[in-house]
N, C-alpha and C positions, 0 to 999 in steps of 0.2 A: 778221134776216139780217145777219151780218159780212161784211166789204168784203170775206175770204177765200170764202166760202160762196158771195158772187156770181160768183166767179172761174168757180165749177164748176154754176152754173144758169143764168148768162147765155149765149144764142146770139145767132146774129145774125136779125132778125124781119126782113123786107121789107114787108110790110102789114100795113096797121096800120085800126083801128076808127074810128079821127074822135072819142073821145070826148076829151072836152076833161082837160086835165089841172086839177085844181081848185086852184084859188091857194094852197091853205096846200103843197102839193108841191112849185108853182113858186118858192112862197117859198126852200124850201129847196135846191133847186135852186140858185136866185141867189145864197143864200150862200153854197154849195161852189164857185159859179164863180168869184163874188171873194175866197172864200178864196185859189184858185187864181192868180188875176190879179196878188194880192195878193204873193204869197210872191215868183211869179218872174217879174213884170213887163210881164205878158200882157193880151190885149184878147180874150181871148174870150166871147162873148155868146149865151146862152139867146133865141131868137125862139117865143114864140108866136103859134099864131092865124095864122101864112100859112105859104106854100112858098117864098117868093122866092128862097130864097138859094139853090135844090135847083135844078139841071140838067134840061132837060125831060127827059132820057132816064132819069133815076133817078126820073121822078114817073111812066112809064111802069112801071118795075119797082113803085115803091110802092104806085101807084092812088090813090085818091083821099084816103086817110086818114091824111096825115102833115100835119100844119100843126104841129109844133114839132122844133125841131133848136140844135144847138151850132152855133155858127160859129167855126172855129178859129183865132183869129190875133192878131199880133203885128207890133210892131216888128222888121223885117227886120233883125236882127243873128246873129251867129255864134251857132250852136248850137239857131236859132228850133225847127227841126222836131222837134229831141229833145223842147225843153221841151210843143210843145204833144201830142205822145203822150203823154207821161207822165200831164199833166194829164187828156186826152180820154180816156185808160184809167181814170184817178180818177172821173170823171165816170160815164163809162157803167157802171161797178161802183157807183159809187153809184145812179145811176137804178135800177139792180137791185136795190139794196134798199128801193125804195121802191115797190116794185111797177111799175116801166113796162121799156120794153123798146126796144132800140137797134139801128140800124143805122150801122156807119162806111164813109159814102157814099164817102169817100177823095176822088178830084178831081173828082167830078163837083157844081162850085159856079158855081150863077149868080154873077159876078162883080157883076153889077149891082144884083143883088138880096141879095148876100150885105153891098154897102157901102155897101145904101140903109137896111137894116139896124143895121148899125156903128154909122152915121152918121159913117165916116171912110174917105177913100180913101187915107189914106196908111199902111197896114198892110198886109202879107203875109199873104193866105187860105192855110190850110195845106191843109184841109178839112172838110166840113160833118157832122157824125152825127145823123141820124134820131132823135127819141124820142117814144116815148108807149107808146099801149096796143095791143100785136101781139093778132093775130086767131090767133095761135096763138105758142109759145114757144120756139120754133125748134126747130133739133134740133142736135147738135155735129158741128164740122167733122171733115173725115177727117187726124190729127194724125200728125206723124213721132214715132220713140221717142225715149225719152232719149239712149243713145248716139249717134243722130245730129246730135246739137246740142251735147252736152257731153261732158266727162270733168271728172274730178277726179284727184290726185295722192295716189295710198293709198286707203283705204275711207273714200269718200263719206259722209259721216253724213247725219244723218236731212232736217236744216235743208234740202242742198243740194241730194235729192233732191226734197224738196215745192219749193223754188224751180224747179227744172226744171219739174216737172209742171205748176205753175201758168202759165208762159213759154207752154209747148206748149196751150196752154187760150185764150191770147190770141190776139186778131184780129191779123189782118197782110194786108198787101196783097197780091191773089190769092191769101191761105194759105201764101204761100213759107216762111214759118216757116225765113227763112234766119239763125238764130240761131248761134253760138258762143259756148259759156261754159264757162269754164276756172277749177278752183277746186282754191286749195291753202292749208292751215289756213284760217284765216278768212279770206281773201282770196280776192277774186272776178271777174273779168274776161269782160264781154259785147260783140260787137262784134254789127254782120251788116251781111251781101254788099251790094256797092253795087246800087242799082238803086231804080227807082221810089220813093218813099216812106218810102229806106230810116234815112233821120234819124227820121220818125216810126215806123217801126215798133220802132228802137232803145230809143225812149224809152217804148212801150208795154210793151217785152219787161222793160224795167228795174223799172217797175213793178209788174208780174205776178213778177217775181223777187222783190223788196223783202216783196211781201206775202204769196207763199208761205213763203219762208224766215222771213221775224221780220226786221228791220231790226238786230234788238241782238244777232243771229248772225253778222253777217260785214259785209267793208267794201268797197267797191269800188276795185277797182287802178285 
């Protein structure tokens, strides 16, 4: 399965089986994270084997079978929220192709357990995502259409429309899918509405854009 293919299989699972993920997965796991960490300077951290970092009230929704999750975070600089969407939409498209399944808890993070974790309190929790093996493979959220999120200037070609489609496919916080993307020749332009989350869910929508469209199709304004 391609990083695209997961874009249109992944849902969001809420409970999950307890089965352990088996270490040659988590192996690879750990490398996309620090690939991830790597590029844009990030502290995000793969826990398996407990819940700590998770909010009692999301181990209520989960039940008892999540013991592994991302932990989102970074040095508190300019731009932090974008970069760790981007990345946590790499991530949960990638756990999708390796068979497991994802929930993005968004702020519900034990803080104490999310930096007992770390083993650093001096970083910014963004938010924590769920992964393993869902007890079932969710279903898809209820998605706004394309023209409510974009235009383009003259006849959209093919690229801009798969970019859309895939945006509308991505997680966001409550579903708001308060995206705008405005594209004219190869140039491309995405904000969305202030509110909750909305630096990470920019950086997730960017993501899901990048990898609908093709990267070698357009550039961002």
């Amino acid at each position: 399965m391609t990083i695209k293919e997961a874009i249109y299989e992944r849902h969001t699972v809420r409970k999950y089986t307890g089965k352990e993920i088996p270490a040659e997965t988590a192996a690879l796991l750990n490398s996309r994270v620090a690939e991830n960490n790597g590029k844009f300077n990030l502290a995000i951290k793969l826990v398996t084997g407990n819940s700590e970092g998770i909010m009692g009230a999301a181990k209520l929704l989960l039940g008892q079978g999540v013991n592994n999750y991302f932990i989102l975070a970074g040095e508190d600089t300019p731009g932090l929220d974008e970069k760790l969407g981007y990345c946590g939409a790499d991530l949960i498209l990638y756990a999708q192709t390796l068979g497991l399944n994802t929930w993005w808890i968004g702020g519900m993070v034990s803080k104490r357990g999310a930096e007992k974790n770390l083993g650093k309190k001096n970083l910014r929790i963004g938010s924590v995502i769920a992964v393993g093996y869902g007890k079932t493979q969710g279903v898809q959220h209820k998605s706004k259409q394309p023209e409510q999120i974009s235009s383009y200037t003259g006849e959209a070609p093919d690229w801009f429309k798969a970019g859309v489609d895939a945006v509308l496919h991505a997680p966001t916080a409550l579903n708001r899918q308060s995206f705008s993307i405005t594209g004219k020749g190869n140039k491309v332009f995405i904000s969305y509405a202030k509110g909750s989350f909305s630096g990470i869910d920019l950086g997730i929508g960017k993501y899901h854009f990048e990898a609908g469209a093709g990267k070698e199709n357009f550039e961002w304004e």
